[in-house]
Structures are given as C-alpha cells and as structure tokens.
C-alpha positions in Angstrom: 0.0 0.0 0.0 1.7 3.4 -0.8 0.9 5.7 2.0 -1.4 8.7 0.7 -0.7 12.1 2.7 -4.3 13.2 2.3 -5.4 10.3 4.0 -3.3 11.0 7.2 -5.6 14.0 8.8 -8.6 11.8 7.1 -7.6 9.2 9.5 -7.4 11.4 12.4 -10.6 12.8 12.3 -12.4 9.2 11.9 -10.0 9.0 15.2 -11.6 11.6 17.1 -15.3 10.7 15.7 -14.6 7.4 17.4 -14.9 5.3 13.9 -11.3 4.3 14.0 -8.7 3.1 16.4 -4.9 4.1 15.6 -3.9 0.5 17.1 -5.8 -3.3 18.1 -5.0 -2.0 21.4 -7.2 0.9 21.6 -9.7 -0.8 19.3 -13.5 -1.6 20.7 -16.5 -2.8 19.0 -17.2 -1.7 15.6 -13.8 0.1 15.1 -11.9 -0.4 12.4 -7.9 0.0 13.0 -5.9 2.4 10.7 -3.4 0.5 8.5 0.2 0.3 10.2 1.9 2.7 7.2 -0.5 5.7 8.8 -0.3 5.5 12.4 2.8 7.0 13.2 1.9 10.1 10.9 -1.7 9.6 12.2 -0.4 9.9 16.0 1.8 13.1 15.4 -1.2 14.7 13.4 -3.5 14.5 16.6 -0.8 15.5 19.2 0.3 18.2 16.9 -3.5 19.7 16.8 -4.7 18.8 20.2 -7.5 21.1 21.2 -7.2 22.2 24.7 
C-alpha cells in the first residue's frame, strides 16, 4: 500500500469521531484500525493539533 498524505488528517478525524482506532489496542466494537503505514503520521497529526 503506498501511503497517501491526504489520508493522514482523514484518519485522524475518523479517530476523534470514534470510527477508528490508531492501534488493536485501543480498538472496541465496531472500530476499524488504521493500517500500520499511517499510524505514526496519524499519531503526530493529533498530538500536533490537540485542542485544549
């Protein structure tokens, strides 16, 4: 999969609206888990624009 940097603040908001996990970890019911080649990328996009 070639890694799309588009997708990567797409990801992040399907984060925050609880749609997707950025690991199995923090996965629960009915998540789906963003693919490994985003998550790092994923993870700095959310700390970097962290509301509060």
């Amino acid at each position: 999969m070639k890694k799309q940097p588009f997708m990567i603040p797409i990801y992040a908001e399907l984060i925050r609206l609880g749609r997707y996990a950025n690991s199995e970890e923090e996965k629960t019911e009915g998540q789906k888990v963003v693919p490994a080649i985003y998550r790092e990328d994923v993870a700095m996009h959310l700390a970097e624009h962290a509301e509060g």
